[in-house]
Structures are given as structure tokens and as C-alpha cells.
KOLPARO-25418 format. One record per residue (C-alpha): residue number from 1; residue in one letter; x, y, z. Coordinates in Angstrom, 1 decimal, padded with zeros to 4 digits. Example, Ala and Ser with C-alpha at 12.3 -4.5 7.8 and 13.67 -1.06 7.14 Angstrom:
<nodes>
num->1, residu->A, X->012.3, Y->-004.5, Z->007.8
num->2, residu->S, X->013.7, Y->-001.1, Z->007.1
</nodes>
This chain:
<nodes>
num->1, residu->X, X->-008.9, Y->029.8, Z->-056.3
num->2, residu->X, X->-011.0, Y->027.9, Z->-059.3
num->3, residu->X, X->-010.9, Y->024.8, Z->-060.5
num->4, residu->X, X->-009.0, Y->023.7, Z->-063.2
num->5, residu->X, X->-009.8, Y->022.0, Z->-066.3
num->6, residu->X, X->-010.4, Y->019.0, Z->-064.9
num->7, residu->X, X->-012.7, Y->019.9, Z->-062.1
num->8, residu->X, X->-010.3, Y->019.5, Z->-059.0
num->9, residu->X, X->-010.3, Y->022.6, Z->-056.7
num->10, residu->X, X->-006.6, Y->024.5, Z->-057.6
num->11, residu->X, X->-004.4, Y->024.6, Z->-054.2
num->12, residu->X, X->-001.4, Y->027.0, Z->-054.4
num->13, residu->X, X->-000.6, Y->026.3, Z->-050.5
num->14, residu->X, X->001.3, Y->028.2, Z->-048.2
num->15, residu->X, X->005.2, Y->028.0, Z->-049.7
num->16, residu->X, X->004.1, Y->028.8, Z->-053.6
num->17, residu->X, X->001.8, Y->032.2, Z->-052.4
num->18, residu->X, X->004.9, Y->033.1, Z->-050.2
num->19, residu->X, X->007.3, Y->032.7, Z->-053.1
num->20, residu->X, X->004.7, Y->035.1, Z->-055.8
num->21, residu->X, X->004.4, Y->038.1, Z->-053.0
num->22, residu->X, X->007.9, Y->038.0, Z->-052.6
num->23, residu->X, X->008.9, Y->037.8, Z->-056.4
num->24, residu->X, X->006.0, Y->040.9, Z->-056.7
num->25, residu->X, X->007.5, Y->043.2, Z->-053.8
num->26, residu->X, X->010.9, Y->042.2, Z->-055.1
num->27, residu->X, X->009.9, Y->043.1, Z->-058.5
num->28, residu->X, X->007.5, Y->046.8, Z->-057.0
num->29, residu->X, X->010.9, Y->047.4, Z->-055.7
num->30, residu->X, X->013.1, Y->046.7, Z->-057.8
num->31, residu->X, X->011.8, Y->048.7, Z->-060.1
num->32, residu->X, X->011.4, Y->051.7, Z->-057.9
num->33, residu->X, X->015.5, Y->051.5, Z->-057.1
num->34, residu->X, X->016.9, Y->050.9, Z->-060.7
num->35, residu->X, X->014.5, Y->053.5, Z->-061.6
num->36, residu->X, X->016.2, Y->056.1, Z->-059.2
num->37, residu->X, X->019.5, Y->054.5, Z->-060.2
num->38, residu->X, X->019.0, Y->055.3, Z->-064.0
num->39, residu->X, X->018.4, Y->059.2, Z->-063.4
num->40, residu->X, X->021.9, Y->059.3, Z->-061.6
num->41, residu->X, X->024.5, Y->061.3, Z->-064.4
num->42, residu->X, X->027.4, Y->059.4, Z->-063.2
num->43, residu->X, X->026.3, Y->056.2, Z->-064.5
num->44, residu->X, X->028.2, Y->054.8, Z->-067.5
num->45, residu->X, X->025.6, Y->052.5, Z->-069.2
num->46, residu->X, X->022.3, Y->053.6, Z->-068.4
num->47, residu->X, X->021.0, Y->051.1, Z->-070.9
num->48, residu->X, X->021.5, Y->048.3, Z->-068.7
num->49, residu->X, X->019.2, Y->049.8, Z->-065.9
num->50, residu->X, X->016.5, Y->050.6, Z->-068.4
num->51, residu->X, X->016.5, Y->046.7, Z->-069.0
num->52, residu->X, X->016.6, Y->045.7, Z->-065.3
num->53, residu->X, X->013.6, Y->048.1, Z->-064.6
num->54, residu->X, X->011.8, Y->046.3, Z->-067.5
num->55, residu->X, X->012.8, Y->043.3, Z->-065.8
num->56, residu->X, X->011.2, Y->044.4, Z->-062.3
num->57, residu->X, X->008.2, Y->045.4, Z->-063.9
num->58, residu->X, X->007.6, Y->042.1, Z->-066.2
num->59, residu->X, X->008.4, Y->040.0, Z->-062.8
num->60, residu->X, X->005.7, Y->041.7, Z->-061.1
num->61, residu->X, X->003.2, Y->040.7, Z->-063.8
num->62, residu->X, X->004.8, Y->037.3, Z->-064.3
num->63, residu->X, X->004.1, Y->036.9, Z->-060.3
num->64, residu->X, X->000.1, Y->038.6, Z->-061.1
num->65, residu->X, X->-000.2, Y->035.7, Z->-063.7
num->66, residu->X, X->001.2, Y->032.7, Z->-062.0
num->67, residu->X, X->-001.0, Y->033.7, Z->-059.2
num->68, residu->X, X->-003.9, Y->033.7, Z->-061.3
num->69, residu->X, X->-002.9, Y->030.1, Z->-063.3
num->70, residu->X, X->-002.1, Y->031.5, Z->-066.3
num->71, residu->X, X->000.7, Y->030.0, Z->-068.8
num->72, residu->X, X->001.6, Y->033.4, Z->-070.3
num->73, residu->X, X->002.7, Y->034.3, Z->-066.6
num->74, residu->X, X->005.4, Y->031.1, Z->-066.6
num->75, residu->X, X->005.9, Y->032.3, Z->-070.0
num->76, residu->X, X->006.6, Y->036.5, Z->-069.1
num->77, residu->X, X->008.8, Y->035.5, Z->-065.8
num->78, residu->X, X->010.8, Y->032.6, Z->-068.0
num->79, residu->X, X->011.5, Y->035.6, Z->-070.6
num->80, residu->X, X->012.0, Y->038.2, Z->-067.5
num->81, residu->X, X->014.9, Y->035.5, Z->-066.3
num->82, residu->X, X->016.4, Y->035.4, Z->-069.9
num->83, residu->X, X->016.9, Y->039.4, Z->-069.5
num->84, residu->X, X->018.0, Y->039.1, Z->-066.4
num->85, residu->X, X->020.6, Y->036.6, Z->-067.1
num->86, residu->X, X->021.4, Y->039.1, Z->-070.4
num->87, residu->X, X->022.3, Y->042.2, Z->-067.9
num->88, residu->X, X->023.9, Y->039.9, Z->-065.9
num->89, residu->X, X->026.5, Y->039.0, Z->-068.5
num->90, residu->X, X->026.9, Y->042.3, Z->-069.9
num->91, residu->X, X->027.4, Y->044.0, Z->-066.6
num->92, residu->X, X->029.0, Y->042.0, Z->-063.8
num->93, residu->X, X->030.0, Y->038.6, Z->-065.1
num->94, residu->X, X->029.4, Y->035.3, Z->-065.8
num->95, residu->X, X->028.8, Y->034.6, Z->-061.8
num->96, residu->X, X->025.3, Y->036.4, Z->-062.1
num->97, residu->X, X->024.4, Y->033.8, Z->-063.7
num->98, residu->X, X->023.4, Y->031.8, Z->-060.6
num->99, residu->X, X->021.5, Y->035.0, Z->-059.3
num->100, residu->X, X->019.3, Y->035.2, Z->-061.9
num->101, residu->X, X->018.5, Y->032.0, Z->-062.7
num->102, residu->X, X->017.8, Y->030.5, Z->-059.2
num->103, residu->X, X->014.4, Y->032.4, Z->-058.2
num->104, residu->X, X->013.1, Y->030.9, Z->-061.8
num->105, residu->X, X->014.6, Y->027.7, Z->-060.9
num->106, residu->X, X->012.5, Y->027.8, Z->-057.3
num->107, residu->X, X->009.6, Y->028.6, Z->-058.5
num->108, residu->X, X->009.7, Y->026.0, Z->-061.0
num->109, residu->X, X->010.1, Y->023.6, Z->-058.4
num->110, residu->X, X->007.0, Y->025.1, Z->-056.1
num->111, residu->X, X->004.9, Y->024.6, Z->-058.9
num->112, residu->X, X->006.1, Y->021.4, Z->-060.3
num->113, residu->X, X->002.9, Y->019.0, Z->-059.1
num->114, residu->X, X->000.8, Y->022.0, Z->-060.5
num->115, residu->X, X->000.9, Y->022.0, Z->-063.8
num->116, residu->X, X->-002.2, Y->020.9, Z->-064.3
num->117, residu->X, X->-003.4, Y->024.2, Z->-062.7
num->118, residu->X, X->-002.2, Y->026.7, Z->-065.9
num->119, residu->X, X->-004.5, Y->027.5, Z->-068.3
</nodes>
């Protein structure tokens, strides 16, 4: 796991590597559904599935990074959850909101005494 830049000996713990191999098999298949979704000819915006695919596929990297302490993978899944909340809207409504903003919300909280951790 490394240290950090401090010296001390990075923990992730049980609960935060749970929540990163969930948010990547959530985001592997995610993006293998909204992939088969989007070559479907009765679909009326196939824009918006293009966008949740790129979603998937930045959440599986975002979930690669945090794993591996690095900032820019806070910053990919916090700009993942900003697209996602952006479909949301546009397609079903201001009560997607709370979908796509909780998993960011819960991992922010898993990691909150690791800060320290990102480099």
C-alpha cells in the first residue's frame, strides 16, 4: 500500500476497498449495458447514453486511481458525478439527483481521515 508523504504506512481498510471494487464492477458494467443500450434504433436520444458510457468508463479509472492514492482519481470521479448528475437532469428529472450524487458523497466520507494519503 506505500507510505505517504509523511512516512506513515497508507491503510485503506476493509469498508473503503469494498466501496472502489464495487464503484469499478459497477462502472465495467455499466458501461458494457449502456453500450448495448446505445446500438438499440428505438432510442430517441442516443446522446445521453454515449455520456453515461463515458461516465462508466471514467468511474472505473476514478476507482483505479483512488485505489492507487492519487488526487487526479478524486478529481476524474468528482467530474464523472458532475456528468452523471448532467444526464440525470436532462433525461429523468431533478430526482436523479440523489442517485448520482450519493456514491460520490460515500466515498467522500470513507476517505475522509485519508486525505493525507493522496498524492
Amino acid at each position: 500500500m506505500g507510505k505517504n508523504k509523511h512516512g506513515t504506512h497508507k491503510v485503506r481498510g476493509w469498508w473503503l476497498s469494498f466501496l472502489l471494487i464495487v464503484m469499478a464492477l459497477h462502472g465495467i458494467f455499466g458501461t458494457a449495458l449502456y453500450y448495448t443500450v446505445r446500438t438499440q434504433d428505438t432510442l430517441d436520444r442516443p446522446w445521453i447514453i454515449s455520456l453515461m458510457v463515458l461516465h462508466s468508463l471514467m468511474n472505473v479509472i476514478a476507482a483505479a486511481g483512488v485505489w492507487e492514492w492519487k488526487k487526479w482519481g478524486l478529481q476524474l470521479y468528482a467530474a464523472s458525478t458532475v456528468l452523471a448528475l448532467f444526464v440525470g437532469l436532462v433525461s429523468v428529472g431533478i430526482w436523479s439527483v440523489f442517485y448520482m450524487f450519493l456514491p460520490f458523497v460515500i466515498l467522500g466520507w470513507a476517505i475522509r481521515t485519508k486525505w493525507d494519503y493522496f498524492d
